[in-house]
SEZA-730173 format. One record per residue (C-alpha): residue number from 1; chain; x negated, z negated, y negated. Coordinates in Angstrom, 2 decimals, padded with zeros to 5 digits. Layout:
N
+-----+-------+---------+---------+---------+
|  nr | kette |       x |       z |       y |
+-----+-------+---------+---------+---------+
| NUM |     A |       X |       Z |       Y |
...
+-----+-------+---------+---------+---------+
This chain:
108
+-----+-------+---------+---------+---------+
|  nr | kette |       x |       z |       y |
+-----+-------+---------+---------+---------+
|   1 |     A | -103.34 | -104.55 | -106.70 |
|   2 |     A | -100.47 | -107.03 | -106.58 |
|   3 |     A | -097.94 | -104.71 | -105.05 |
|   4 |     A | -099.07 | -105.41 | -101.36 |
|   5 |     A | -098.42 | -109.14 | -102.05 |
|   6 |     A | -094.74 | -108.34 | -103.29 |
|   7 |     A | -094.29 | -106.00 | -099.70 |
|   8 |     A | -095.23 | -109.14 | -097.96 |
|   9 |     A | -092.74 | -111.63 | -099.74 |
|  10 |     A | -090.39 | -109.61 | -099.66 |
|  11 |     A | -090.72 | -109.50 | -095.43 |
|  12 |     A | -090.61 | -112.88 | -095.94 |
|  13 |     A | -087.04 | -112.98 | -096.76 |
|  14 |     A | -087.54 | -113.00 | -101.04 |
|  15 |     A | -085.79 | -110.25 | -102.85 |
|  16 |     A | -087.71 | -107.82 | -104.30 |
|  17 |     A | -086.30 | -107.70 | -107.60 |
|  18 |     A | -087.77 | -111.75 | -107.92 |
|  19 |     A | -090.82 | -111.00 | -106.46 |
|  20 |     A | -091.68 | -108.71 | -109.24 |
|  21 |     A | -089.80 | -110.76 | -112.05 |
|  22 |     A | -092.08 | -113.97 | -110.89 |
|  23 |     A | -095.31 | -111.62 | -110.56 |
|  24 |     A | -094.61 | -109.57 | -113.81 |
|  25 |     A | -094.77 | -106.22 | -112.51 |
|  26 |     A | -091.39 | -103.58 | -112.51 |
|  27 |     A | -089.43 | -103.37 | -109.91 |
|  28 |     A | -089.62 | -099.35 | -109.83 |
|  29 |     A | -093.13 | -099.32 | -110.02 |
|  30 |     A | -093.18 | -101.41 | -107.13 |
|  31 |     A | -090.85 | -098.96 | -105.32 |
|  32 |     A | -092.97 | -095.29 | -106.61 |
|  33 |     A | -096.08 | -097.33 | -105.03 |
|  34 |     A | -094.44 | -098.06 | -101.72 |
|  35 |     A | -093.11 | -094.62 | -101.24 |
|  36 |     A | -096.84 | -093.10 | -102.33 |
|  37 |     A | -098.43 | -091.35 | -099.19 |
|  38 |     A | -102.37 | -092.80 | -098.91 |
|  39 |     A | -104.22 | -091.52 | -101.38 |
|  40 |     A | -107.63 | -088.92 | -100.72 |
|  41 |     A | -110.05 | -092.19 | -101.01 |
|  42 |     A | -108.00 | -094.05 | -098.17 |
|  43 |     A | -108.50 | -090.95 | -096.38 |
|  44 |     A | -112.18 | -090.79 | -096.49 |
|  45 |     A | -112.57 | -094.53 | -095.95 |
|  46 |     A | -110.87 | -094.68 | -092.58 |
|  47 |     A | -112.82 | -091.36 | -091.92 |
|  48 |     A | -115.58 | -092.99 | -092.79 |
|  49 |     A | -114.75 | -096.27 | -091.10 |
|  50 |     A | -114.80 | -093.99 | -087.83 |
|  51 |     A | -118.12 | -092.58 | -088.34 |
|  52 |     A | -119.40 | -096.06 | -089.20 |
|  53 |     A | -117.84 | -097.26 | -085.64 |
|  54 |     A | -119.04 | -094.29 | -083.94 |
|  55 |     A | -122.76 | -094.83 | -084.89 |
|  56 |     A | -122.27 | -098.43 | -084.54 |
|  57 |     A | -121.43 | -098.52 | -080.79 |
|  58 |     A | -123.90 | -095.27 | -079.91 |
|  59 |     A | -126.93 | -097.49 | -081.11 |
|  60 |     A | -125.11 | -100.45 | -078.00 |
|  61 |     A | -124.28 | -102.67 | -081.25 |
|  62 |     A | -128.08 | -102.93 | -082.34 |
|  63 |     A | -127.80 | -101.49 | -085.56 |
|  64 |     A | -126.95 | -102.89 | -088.70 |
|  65 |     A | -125.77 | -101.71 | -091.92 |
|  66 |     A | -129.37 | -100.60 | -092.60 |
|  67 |     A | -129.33 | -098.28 | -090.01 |
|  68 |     A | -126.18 | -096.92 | -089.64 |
|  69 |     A | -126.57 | -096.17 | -093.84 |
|  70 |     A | -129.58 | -094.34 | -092.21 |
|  71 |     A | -128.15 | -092.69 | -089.04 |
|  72 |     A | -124.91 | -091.22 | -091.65 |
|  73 |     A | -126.59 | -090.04 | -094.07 |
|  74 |     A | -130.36 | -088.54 | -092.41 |
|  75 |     A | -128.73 | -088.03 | -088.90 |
|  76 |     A | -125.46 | -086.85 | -090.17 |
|  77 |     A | -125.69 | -085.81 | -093.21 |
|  78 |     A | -123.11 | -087.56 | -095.14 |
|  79 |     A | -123.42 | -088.72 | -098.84 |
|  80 |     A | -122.76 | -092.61 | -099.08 |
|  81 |     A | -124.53 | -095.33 | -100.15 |
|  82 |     A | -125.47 | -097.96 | -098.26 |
|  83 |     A | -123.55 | -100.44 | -100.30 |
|  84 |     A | -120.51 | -098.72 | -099.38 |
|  85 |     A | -121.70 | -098.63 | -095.96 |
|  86 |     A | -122.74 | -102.73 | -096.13 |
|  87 |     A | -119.09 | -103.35 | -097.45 |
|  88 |     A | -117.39 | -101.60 | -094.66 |
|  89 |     A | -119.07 | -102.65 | -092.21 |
|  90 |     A | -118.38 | -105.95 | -093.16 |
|  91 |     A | -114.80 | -105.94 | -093.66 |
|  92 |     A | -114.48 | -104.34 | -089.69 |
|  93 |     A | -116.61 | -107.26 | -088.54 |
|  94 |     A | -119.46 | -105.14 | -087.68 |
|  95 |     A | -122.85 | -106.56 | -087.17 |
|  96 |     A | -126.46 | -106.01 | -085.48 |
|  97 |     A | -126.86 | -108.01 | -082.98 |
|  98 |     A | -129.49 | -110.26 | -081.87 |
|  99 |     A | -132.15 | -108.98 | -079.52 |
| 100 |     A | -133.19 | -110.51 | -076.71 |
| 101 |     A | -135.74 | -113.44 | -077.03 |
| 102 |     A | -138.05 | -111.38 | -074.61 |
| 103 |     A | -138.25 | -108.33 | -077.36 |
| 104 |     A | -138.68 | -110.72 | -080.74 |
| 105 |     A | -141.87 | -110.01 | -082.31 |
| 106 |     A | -141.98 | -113.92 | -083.99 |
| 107 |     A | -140.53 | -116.73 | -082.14 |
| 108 |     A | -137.49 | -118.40 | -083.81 |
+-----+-------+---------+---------+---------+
């Protein structure tokens, strides 16, 4: 979607009206996108998002996308995939961490 990268030119000081003449995209399509509410998908992602940080932090930052895919959709009953979940969790920086060296079943 190149509309988010004419919003932030045009904070930058460029006019809008060049932004979308030098990115080839209409001015009033620009404008009927920015005044566009969030759609239903952006809805469920950040819903989504939540669950995803809520299961995260319950399991003390142990589990990874693997198990939270498991914990949504066994625990909570939620239809995703775990793709979806992978790609999420990735873009909010969300990670298993590693356990201590005392609880590793090979040595590094």
């Amino acid at each position: 979607m190149i509309y988010p990268v004419v919003r932030e030119v045009a904070v930058d000081g460029i006019p809008v009206a060049t932004a979308c003449r030098v990115l080839q995209v209409s001015p009033s399509g620009f404008y009927d996108w920015a005044s566009r509410g969030p759609s239903a998908r952006d809805w469920d992602q950040a819903l989504l998002i939540e669950r995803i940080r809520h299961a995260h932090s319950a399991s003390h930052a142990t589990y990874g996308h693997r198990r939270v895919h498991a914990e949504l959709t066994l625990g909570r009953r939620l239809a995703v995939s775990h793709g979806r979940v992978e790609r999420l969790m990735r873009a909010c920086g969300l990670a298993a961490c590693d356990p201590p060296a005392s609880l590793r079943l090979h040595p590094p």
